[in-house]
C-alpha angles and dihedrals in degrees: 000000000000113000083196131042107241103219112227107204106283129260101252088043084052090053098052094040088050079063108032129001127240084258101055088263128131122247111258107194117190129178112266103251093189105006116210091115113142100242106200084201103080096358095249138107120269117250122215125282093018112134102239134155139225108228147179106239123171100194090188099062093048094048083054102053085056096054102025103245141143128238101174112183091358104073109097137176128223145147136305143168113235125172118249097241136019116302108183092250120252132344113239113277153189095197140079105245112243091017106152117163113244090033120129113233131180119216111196121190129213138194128227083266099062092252128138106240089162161347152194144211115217133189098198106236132212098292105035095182085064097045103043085052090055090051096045091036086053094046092055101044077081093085074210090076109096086161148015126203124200116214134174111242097209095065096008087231119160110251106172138330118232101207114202106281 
Protein backbone atom coordinates (compact mmCIF):
# COMPACT_ATOMS: atom_id res chain seq x y z
CA UNK A 1 0.00 0.00 0.00
CA UNK A 2 1.07 3.93 -1.13
CA UNK A 3 1.69 6.13 1.76
CA UNK A 4 1.33 8.93 -0.92
CA UNK A 5 -1.30 9.36 -3.97
CA UNK A 6 0.81 9.41 -7.28
CA UNK A 7 -0.99 12.11 -9.42
CA UNK A 8 -1.65 10.84 -13.23
CA UNK A 9 -2.00 14.34 -15.66
CA UNK A 10 -5.23 15.62 -15.05
CA UNK A 11 -8.30 15.24 -17.07
CA UNK A 12 -8.68 18.85 -18.52
CA UNK A 13 -4.83 18.86 -19.22
CA UNK A 14 -5.60 15.37 -21.12
CA UNK A 15 -8.05 16.91 -22.97
CA UNK A 16 -5.86 20.04 -24.32
CA UNK A 17 -2.83 18.01 -24.93
CA UNK A 18 -5.09 15.47 -26.90
CA UNK A 19 -5.42 18.44 -28.92
CA UNK A 20 -2.07 20.40 -28.71
CA UNK A 21 0.75 19.61 -27.03
CA UNK A 22 2.46 21.66 -24.27
CA UNK A 23 4.83 22.64 -27.02
CA UNK A 24 2.28 24.13 -29.79
CA UNK A 25 2.40 20.74 -31.50
CA UNK A 26 -0.67 18.47 -32.74
CA UNK A 27 -1.43 15.45 -31.27
CA UNK A 28 -0.19 12.63 -33.36
CA UNK A 29 -1.99 9.16 -31.92
CA UNK A 30 -0.66 5.73 -33.32
CA UNK A 31 -1.69 2.29 -32.43
CA UNK A 32 0.70 0.68 -29.55
CA UNK A 33 3.07 -2.40 -31.76
CA UNK A 34 4.59 -3.89 -28.43
CA UNK A 35 2.84 -2.05 -25.66
CA UNK A 36 4.91 -1.56 -22.28
CA UNK A 37 4.96 2.28 -22.80
CA UNK A 38 4.56 4.33 -19.45
CA UNK A 39 1.08 6.30 -20.27
CA UNK A 40 0.95 9.32 -17.86
CA UNK A 41 -2.65 9.22 -18.59
CA UNK A 42 -3.94 6.28 -16.21
CA UNK A 43 -0.25 5.32 -14.72
CA UNK A 44 -0.08 1.84 -16.50
CA UNK A 45 1.60 0.42 -19.16
CA UNK A 46 0.13 0.51 -22.53
CA UNK A 47 -1.15 -2.89 -23.97
CA UNK A 48 -0.88 -3.75 -27.94
CA UNK A 49 -2.88 -2.59 -30.24
CA UNK A 50 -4.24 0.49 -27.84
CA UNK A 51 -4.33 4.03 -29.86
CA UNK A 52 -1.89 6.28 -27.68
CA UNK A 53 0.28 9.36 -28.39
CA UNK A 54 3.72 10.58 -27.68
CA UNK A 55 3.47 14.23 -26.33
CA UNK A 56 5.23 17.14 -25.08
CA UNK A 57 3.89 17.79 -21.67
CA UNK A 58 5.64 20.69 -18.99
CA UNK A 59 3.76 19.61 -15.39
CA UNK A 60 5.14 22.47 -13.81
CA UNK A 61 3.68 24.82 -15.68
CA UNK A 62 0.55 23.35 -15.39
CA UNK A 63 0.83 22.89 -11.52
CA UNK A 64 1.53 26.63 -11.57
CA UNK A 65 -1.23 27.87 -13.43
CA UNK A 66 -3.25 26.22 -10.92
CA UNK A 67 -1.74 27.76 -8.19
CA UNK A 68 -0.49 30.76 -9.62
CA UNK A 69 3.18 30.34 -9.29
CA UNK A 70 6.19 31.02 -10.99
CA UNK A 71 8.61 28.79 -12.02
CA UNK A 72 10.63 30.79 -13.75
CA UNK A 73 13.43 28.90 -15.32
CA UNK A 74 12.28 25.97 -13.91
CA UNK A 75 9.59 25.23 -15.63
CA UNK A 76 10.48 22.73 -18.32
CA UNK A 77 8.57 20.64 -21.12
CA UNK A 78 9.13 16.68 -22.12
CA UNK A 79 7.46 13.52 -23.34
CA UNK A 80 4.78 11.58 -22.34
CA UNK A 81 2.70 8.97 -23.38
CA UNK A 82 -0.97 9.87 -23.28
CA UNK A 83 -3.86 7.68 -24.69
CA UNK A 84 -5.62 8.90 -27.63
CA UNK A 85 -8.89 9.12 -26.11
CA UNK A 86 -10.14 9.28 -22.83
CA UNK A 87 -9.25 6.50 -20.68
CA UNK A 88 -11.01 7.01 -17.33
CA UNK A 89 -7.84 7.71 -15.67
CA UNK A 90 -6.28 5.03 -13.18
CA UNK A 91 -7.78 2.04 -11.50
CA UNK A 92 -7.60 2.21 -8.00
CA UNK A 93 -4.05 0.99 -6.55
CA UNK A 94 -1.74 0.04 -3.79
CA UNK A 95 1.02 0.36 -5.63
CA UNK A 96 3.56 3.29 -7.10
CA UNK A 97 3.12 3.09 -11.17
CA UNK A 98 6.78 1.98 -13.10
CA UNK A 99 8.06 0.82 -10.14
CA UNK A 100 10.62 -1.95 -11.08
CA UNK A 101 12.62 -2.76 -8.93
CA UNK A 102 16.53 -1.91 -9.99
CA UNK A 103 15.37 1.13 -11.92
CA UNK A 104 16.93 4.37 -11.35
CA UNK A 105 14.15 7.44 -10.46
CA UNK A 106 14.66 11.13 -9.72
CA UNK A 107 12.40 12.81 -7.19
CA UNK A 108 12.64 16.82 -7.51
CA UNK A 109 11.37 18.63 -5.40
CA UNK A 110 9.86 21.94 -5.81
CA UNK A 111 8.69 24.92 -3.59
CA UNK A 112 5.33 26.90 -3.77
CA UNK A 113 7.17 29.03 -5.80
CA UNK A 114 8.01 26.66 -8.53
CA UNK A 115 11.62 26.46 -7.45
CA UNK A 116 13.82 23.40 -7.25
CA UNK A 117 15.06 23.06 -2.98
CA UNK A 118 16.03 19.24 -3.62
CA UNK A 119 16.25 16.39 -5.02
CA UNK A 120 17.10 12.54 -4.96
CA UNK A 121 18.24 9.91 -6.85
CA UNK A 122 16.49 6.36 -6.07
CA UNK A 123 17.27 2.74 -7.21
CA UNK A 124 14.03 1.21 -6.40
CA UNK A 125 14.75 -1.52 -4.21
CA UNK A 126 13.20 -4.62 -3.76
CA UNK A 127 10.60 -3.62 -2.58
CA UNK A 128 9.81 0.21 -4.68
CA UNK A 129 6.69 1.00 -2.76
CA UNK A 130 8.96 1.17 0.26
CA UNK A 131 11.48 3.01 -1.21
CA UNK A 132 9.74 5.41 -2.98
CA UNK A 133 7.71 6.18 0.77
CA UNK A 134 11.06 6.73 2.44
CA UNK A 135 12.06 9.28 -0.37
CA UNK A 136 8.75 11.18 -0.39
CA UNK A 137 8.41 10.78 3.32
CA UNK A 138 11.99 12.32 3.53
CA UNK A 139 11.16 15.26 0.96
CA UNK A 140 8.31 16.34 2.92
CA UNK A 141 9.65 16.22 6.11
CA UNK A 142 11.26 20.46 4.43
CA UNK A 143 8.32 22.12 5.33
CA UNK A 144 9.75 24.05 2.07
CA UNK A 145 8.42 20.99 -0.34
CA UNK A 146 4.72 21.99 -1.85
CA UNK A 147 5.44 19.07 -4.76
CA UNK A 148 7.76 15.75 -6.01
CA UNK A 149 8.15 14.66 -9.22
CA UNK A 150 9.25 11.28 -10.16
CA UNK A 151 11.20 11.06 -13.09
CA UNK A 152 13.28 7.91 -15.00
CA UNK A 153 16.44 8.55 -15.13
CA UNK A 154 17.14 6.67 -18.16
CA UNK A 155 14.80 9.15 -20.69
CA UNK A 156 14.03 11.91 -17.95
CA UNK A 157 10.72 11.55 -18.78
CA UNK A 158 8.03 12.68 -16.29
CA UNK A 159 6.24 9.62 -14.77
CA UNK A 160 3.92 11.00 -11.94
CA UNK A 161 3.88 14.13 -9.33
CA UNK A 162 3.33 13.30 -5.35
CA UNK A 163 1.61 16.90 -4.02
CA UNK A 164 1.98 17.50 -0.12
CA UNK A 165 -0.71 15.38 1.51
Amino acid sequence: MTTYSPRPISPAALARLRDTDDAGRPCAAHTAAEGGDPLRCCLRPSAPGERIALVSYAPLRRWAAETGAEPGAYDEQGPVFIHAADCGGPAPSEEYPFSRPGALRALRRYDADGRIVGGRLLELPEDPGAGFDASLTEAFADPSVALVHVRAVEYGCFHFEVRRP
